[in-house]
TORPA-846464 format. One line per 5 residues: number of its first residue (from 1); for each residue x, y, z of C-alpha. Coordinates in Angstrom, 1 decimal, padded with zeros to 4 digits. Example, Ala and Ser with C-alpha at 12.3 -4.5 7.8 and 13.67 -1.06 7.14 Angstrom:
<recs>
1	012.3,-004.5,007.8 ~ 013.7,-001.1,007.1
</recs>
This chain:
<recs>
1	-003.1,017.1,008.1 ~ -006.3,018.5,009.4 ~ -009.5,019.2,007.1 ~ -009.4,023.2,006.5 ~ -012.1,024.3,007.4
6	-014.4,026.5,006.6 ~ -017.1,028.8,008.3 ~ -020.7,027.6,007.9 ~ -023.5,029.8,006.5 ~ -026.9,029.0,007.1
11	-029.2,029.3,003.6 ~ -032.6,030.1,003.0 ~ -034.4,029.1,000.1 ~ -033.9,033.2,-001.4 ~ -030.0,032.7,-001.1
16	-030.3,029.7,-003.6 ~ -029.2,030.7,-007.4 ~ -028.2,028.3,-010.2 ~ -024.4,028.1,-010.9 ~ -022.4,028.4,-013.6
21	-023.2,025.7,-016.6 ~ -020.1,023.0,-015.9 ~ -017.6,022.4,-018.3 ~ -014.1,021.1,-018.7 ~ -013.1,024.7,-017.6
26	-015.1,024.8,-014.8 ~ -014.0,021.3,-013.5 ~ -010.2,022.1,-013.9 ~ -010.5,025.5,-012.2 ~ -012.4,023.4,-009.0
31	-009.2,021.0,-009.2 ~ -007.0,023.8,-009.3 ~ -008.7,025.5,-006.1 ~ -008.4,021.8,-004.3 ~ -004.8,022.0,-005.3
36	-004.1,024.9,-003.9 ~ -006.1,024.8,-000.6 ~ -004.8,021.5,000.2 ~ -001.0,022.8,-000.6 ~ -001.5,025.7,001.8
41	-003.0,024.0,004.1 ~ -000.3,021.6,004.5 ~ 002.4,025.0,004.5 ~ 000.2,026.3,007.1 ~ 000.7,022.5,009.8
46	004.7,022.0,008.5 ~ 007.4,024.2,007.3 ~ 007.5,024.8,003.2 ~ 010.9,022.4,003.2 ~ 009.7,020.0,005.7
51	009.1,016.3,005.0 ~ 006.7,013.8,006.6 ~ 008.4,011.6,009.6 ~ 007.6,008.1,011.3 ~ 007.1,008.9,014.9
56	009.7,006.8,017.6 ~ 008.3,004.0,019.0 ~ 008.8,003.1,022.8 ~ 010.6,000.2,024.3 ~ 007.3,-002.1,025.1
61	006.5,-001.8,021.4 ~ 010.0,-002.3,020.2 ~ 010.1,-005.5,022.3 ~ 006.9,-006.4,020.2 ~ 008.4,-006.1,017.6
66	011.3,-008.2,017.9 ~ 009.8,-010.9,019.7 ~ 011.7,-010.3,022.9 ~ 011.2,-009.1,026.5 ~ 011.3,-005.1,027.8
71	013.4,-006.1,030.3 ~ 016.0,-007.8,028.0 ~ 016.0,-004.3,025.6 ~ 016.7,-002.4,029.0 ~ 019.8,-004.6,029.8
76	021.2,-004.6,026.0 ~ 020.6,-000.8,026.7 ~ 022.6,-000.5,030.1 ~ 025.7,-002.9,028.6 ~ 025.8,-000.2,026.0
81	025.3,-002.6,023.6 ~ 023.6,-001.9,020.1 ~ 022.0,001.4,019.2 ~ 021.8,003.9,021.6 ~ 017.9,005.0,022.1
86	016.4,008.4,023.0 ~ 016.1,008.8,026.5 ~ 013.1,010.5,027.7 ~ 012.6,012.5,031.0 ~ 010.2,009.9,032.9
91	013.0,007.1,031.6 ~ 011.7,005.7,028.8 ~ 013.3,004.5,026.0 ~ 012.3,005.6,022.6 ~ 013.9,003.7,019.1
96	013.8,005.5,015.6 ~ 012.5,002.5,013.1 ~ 016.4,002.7,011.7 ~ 017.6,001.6,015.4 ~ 015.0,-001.0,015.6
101	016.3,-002.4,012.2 ~ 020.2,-002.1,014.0 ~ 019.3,-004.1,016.8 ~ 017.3,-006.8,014.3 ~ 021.1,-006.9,013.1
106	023.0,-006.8,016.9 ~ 020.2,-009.4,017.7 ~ 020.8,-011.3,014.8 ~ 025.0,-011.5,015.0 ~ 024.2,-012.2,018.7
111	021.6,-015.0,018.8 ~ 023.0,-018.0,020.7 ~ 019.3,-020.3,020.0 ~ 019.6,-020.0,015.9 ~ 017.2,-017.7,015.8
116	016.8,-015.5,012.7 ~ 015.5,-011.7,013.9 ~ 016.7,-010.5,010.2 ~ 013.3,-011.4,008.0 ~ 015.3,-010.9,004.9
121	014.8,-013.6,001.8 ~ 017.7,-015.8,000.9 ~ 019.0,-018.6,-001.8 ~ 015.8,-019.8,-003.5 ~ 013.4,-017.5,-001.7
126	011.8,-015.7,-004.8 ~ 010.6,-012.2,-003.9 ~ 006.7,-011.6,-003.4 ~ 004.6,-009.5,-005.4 ~ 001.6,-008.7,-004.0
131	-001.7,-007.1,-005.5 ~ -004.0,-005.5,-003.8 ~ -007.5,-005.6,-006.1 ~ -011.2,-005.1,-006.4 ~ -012.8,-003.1,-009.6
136	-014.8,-001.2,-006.8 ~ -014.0,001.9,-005.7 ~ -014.3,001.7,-001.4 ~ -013.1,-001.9,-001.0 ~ -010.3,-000.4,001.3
141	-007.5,-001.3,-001.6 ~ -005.1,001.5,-000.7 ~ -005.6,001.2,002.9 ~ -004.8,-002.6,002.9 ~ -001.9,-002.0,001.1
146	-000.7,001.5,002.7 ~ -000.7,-000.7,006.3 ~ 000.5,-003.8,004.8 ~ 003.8,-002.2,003.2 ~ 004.5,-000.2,006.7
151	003.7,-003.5,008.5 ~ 006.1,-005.5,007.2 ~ 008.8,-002.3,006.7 ~ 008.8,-002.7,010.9 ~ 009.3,-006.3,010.7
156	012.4,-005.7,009.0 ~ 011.6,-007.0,005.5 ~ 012.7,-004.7,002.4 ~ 009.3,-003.5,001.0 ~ 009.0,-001.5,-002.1
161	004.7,000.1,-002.6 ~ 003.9,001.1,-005.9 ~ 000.7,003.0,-006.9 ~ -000.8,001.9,-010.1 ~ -003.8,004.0,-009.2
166	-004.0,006.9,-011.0 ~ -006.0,008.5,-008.1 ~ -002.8,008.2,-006.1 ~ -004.2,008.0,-002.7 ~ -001.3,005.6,-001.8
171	001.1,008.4,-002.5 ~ -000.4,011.1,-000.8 ~ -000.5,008.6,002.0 ~ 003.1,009.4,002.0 ~ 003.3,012.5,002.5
176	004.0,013.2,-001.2 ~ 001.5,015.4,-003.2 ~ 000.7,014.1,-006.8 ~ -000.3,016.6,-008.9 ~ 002.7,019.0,-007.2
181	005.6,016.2,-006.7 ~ 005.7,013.7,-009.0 ~ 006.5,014.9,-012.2 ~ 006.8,013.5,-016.1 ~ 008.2,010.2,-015.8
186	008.3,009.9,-012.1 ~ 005.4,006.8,-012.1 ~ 005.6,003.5,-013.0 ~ 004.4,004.7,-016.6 ~ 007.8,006.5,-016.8
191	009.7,002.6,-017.2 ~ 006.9,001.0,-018.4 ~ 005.5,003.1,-021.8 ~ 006.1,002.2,-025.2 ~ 008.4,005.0,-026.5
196	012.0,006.6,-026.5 ~ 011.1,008.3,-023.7 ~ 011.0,005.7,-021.0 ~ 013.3,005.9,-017.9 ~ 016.4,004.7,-018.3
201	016.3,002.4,-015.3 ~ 013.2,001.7,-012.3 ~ 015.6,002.8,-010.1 ~ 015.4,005.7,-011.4 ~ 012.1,006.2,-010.5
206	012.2,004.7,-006.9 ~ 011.4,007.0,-004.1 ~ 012.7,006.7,-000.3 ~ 010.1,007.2,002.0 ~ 010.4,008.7,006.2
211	010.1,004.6,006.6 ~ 013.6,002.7,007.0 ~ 013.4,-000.2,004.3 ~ 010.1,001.2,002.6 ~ 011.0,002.2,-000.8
216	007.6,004.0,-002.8 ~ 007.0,004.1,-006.6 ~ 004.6,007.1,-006.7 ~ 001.5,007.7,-008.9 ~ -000.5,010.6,-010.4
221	-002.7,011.0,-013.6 ~ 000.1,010.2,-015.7 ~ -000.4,006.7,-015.7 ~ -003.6,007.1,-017.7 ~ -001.4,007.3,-020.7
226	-000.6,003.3,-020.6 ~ -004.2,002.9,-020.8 ~ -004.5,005.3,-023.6 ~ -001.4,004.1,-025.4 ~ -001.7,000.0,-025.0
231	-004.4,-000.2,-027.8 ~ -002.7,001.5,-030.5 ~ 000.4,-000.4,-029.4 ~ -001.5,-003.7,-029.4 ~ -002.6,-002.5,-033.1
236	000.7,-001.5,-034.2 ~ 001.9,-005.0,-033.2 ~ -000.5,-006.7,-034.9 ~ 000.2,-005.0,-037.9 ~ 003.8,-005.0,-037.9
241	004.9,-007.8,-035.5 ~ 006.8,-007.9,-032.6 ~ 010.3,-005.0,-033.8 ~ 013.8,-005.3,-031.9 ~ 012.9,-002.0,-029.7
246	009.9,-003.4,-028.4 ~ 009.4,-007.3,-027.9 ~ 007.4,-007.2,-024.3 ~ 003.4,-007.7,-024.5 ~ 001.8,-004.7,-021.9
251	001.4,-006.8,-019.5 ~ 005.1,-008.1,-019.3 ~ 006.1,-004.8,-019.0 ~ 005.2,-004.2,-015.5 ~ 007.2,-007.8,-014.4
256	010.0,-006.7,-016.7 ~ 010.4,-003.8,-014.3 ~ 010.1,-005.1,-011.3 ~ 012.7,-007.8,-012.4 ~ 015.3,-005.2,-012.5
261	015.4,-004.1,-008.8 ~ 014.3,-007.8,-007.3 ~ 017.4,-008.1,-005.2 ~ 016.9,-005.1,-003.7 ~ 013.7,-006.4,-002.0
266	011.9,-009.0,-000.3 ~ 008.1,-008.0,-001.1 ~ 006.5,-005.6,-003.4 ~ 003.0,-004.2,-002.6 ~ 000.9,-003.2,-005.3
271	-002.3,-000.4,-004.9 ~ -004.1,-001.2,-008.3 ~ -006.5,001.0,-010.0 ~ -010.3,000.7,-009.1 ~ -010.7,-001.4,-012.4
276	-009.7,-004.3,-015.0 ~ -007.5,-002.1,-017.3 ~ -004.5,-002.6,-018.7 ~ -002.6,-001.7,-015.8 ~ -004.3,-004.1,-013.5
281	-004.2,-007.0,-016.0 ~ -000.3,-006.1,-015.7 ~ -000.2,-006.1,-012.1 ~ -002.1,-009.5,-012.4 ~ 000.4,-010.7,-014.6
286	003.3,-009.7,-012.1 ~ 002.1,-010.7,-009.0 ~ 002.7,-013.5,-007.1 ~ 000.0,-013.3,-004.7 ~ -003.4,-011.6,-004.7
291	-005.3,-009.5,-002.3 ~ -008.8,-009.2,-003.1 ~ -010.6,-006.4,-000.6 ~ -013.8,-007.0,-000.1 ~ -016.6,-004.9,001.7
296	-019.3,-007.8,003.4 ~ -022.3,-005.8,002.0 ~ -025.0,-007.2,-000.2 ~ -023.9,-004.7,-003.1 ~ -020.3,-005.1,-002.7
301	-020.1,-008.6,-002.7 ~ -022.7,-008.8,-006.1 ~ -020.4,-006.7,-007.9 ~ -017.6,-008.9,-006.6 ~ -019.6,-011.1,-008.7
306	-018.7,-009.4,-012.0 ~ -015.4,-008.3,-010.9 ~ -014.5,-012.6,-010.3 ~ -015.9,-013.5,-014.0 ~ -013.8,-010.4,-015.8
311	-010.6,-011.6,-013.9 ~ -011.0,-015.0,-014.8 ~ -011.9,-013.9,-018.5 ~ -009.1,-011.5,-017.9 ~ -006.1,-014.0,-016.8
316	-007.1,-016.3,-019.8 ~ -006.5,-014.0,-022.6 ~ -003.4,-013.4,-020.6 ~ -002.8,-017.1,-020.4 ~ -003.2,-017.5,-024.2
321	-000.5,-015.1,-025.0 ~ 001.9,-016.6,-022.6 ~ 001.9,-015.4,-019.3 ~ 002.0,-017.1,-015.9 ~ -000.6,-016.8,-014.2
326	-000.5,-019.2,-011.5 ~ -000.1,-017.9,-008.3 ~ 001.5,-018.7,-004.3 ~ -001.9,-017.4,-002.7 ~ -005.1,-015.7,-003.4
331	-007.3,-014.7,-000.6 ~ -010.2,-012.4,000.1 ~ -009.6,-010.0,002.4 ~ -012.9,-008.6,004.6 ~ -012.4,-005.0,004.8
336	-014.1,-002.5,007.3 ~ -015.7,-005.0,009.0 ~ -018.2,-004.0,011.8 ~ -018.7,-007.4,014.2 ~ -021.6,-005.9,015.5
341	-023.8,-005.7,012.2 ~ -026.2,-008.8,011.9 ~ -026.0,-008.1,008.3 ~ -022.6,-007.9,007.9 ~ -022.0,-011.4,010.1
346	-024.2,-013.2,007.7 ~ -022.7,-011.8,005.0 ~ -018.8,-012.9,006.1 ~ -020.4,-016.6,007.1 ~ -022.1,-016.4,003.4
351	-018.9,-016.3,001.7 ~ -017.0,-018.6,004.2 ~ -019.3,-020.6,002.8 ~ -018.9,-020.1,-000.7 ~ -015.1,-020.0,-000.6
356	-013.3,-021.5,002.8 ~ -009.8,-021.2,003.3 ~ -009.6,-018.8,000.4 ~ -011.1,-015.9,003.2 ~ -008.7,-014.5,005.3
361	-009.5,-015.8,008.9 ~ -009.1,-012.1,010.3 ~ -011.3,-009.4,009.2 ~ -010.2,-005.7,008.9 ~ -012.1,-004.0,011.2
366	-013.8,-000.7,010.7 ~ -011.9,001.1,013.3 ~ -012.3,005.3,014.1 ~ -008.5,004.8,015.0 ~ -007.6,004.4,011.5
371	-010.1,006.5,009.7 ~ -009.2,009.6,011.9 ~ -005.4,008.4,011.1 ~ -006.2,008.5,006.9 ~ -007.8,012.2,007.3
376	-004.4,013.4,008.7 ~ -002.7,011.6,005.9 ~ -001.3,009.0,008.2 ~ -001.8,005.0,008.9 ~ -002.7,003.3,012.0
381	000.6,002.7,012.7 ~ 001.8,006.5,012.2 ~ -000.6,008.0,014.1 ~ 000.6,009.1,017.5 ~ -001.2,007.0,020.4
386	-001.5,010.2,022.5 ~ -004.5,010.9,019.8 ~ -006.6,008.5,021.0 ~ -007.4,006.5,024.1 ~ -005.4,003.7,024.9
391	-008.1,001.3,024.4 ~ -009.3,002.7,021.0 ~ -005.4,002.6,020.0 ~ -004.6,-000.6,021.0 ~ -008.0,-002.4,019.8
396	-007.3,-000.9,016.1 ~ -003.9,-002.1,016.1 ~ -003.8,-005.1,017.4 ~ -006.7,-006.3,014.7 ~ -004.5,-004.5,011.6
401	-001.8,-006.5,013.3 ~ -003.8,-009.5,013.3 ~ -005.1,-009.1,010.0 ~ -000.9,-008.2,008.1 ~ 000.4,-011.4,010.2
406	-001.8,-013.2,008.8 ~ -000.9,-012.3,005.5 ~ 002.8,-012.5,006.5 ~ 002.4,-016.2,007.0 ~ 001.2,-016.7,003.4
411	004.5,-014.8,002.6 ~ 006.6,-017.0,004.7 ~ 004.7,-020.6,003.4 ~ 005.2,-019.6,000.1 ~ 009.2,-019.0,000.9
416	009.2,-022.3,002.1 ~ 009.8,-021.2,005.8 ~ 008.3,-022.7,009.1
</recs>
């Protein structure tokens, strides 16, 4: 979606005058006009009924993808054997993501050498919940995640993304406006609060997304509540003990959940909220795995400081009441990373340093590819390669690449698989 824009007026100090005071009126009316400019301005680029799509992908990329030759997609193609791609004018070949997962499956039946092409878990394989954290806002949280969940989606594995920010950038990522679309009860919150008036099931909450085997919990404001309501729950249960209705801590709750649709899935990615709240301290509780963004400045990386001594502090109080908090893999994640900037360098060898192995050997890069992709609402991987030059595209894609298969290795170790 493109930034509406606006004509520019040039000011002289006589055109200046003091607005209005600002109140909670004032702020809700500019949230409303946001609202509404960014509603029309998405009627204005797509039909009212329209939904977001995933591009098709061409035949050199789908060989990428499944680890095999163009040449040998072509002849599978010609034998008139597995799904039947969109032929172009010029002759190429171009797969819907839902025909690259039906030839995972004609490759799969067909494999003479053993080899696996569905990524699937199986028998002991225990599904992967991965958080996505920092308490500062601009660590590229939702971005990691967004690009992470699509990434594996591709490679065939069964993803399901839910936003436990209550900013909901992750949604609106896909395609899905949160103060519009996502109604009482449609969040996380809606199976996780205290009250009568939980969902019935998570399922019932579970969005599809335009991305075959990416499934999307969305978020809006709502989720606030659970930070509003966990105290005087907390306080209730200490006055009157656990009762039959309600025997999970807070920060089962969110495991609880995600227990209930496990099969359905081989990882879950989790966007958490820009601080140690009760909903992060539930994600932590959940999770697996953790993803700690972090941006290699001097500031960042000091407040990373904090951030490390309040989820230690965190996971212990956790820990005494009786959670697990052990987990497959924890790793930092260096986020916009510019391999140019002296500072920068020495800040990534600093913490090399400091932590090892626990630093992801591949560094996000800060790529114009992918922040020209967020402002039309779109990840690196959506984003149409006509948009850019072929070396820009590739560059920013191959590092993202570089970076999720990195962390799909972690996913694969802690499966037990080669």
């Amino acid at each position: 979606m493109a930034v509406p824009q606006v004509k520019q007026k040039v000011f002289r100090g006589s055109d200046f005058s003091a607005p209005p005071p600002m109140d909670p009126n004032v702020i809700r009316a500019h949230a409303r006009s946001l609202s509404e400019q960014l509603q029309a301005q998405r009627l204005r680029s797509a039909a009212p009924d329209s939904k977001k799509t995933l591009r098709k992908f061409s035949s050199g990329e789908v060989a990428k993808l499944l680890g095999v030759t163009d040449a040998y997609l072509r002849q599978i193609a010609l034998d008139g054997k597995g799904p039947k791609p969109e032929v172009m004018l010029n002759g190429r070949r171009m797969y819907s993501l839902e025909e690259i997962h039906a030839l995972r499956a004609f490759l799969s039946e067909n494999a003479k050498s053993g080899r696996q092409y569905l990524k699937h878990r199986s028998g002991d394989e225990h599904l992967q919940i991965i958080s996505c954290i920092n308490f500062k806002g601009g660590s590229a949280k939702t971005t990691t995640a967004a690009h992470l969940a699509q990434y594996l989606a591709l490679n065939g594995y069964r993803v399901l993304a839910i936003d436990l920010d209550p900013q909901a950038s992750l949604t609106a990522l896909h395609g899905c406006q949160p103060e519009l679309e996502v109604k009482d009860n449609e969040t996380i919150y809606g199976a996780i609060r205290y009250d009568a008036e939980a969902a019935t099931h998570p399922r019932d909450i579970i969005r599809k997304t335009y991305i075959a085997g990416l499934d999307l919990v969305p978020g809006n404001l709502e989720l606030m509540e659970f930070e509003h309501e966990t105290p005087a729950a907390l306080a209730a249960r200490k006055v009157n003990g656990a009762t039959a209705d309600d025997t999970l801590m807070f920060f089962e709750r969110l495991g609880a959940a995600i227990d209930e649709v496990a099969d359905d899935y081989d990882v879950v990615a989790i966007d958490c909220p820009p601080q140690l709240g009760f909903l992060t301290m539930s994600a932590l509780s959940a999770s697996t795995s953790l993803l700690i963004t972090v941006h290699p400045q001097m500031l960042d990386v000091m407040s990373m400081c904090q951030f490390l001594n309040m989820t230690a502090d965190t996971l212990d109080v956790v820990k005494d009441a009786g959670a697990n908090v052990t987990f497959n893999w924890a790793r930092y994640l260096i986020t916009r990373y510019e391999p140019n900037d002296v500072p920068q360098q020495q800040m990534v060898g600093f913490m090399r340093q400091m932590f090892g192995d626990y630093v992801c050997k591949n560094p996000m890069i800060k790529s114009t590819a992918i922040s020209d992709a967020g402002v039309r609402k779109q990840t690196i991987y959506e984003v149409p390669r006509e948009n850019f030059s072929k070396a820009t595209y590739d560059r920013a894609v191959d590092a993202m690449n570089t970076v999720n298969s990195e962390i799909e290795d972690l996913i694969k170790k802690a499966w037990g698989r080669e």
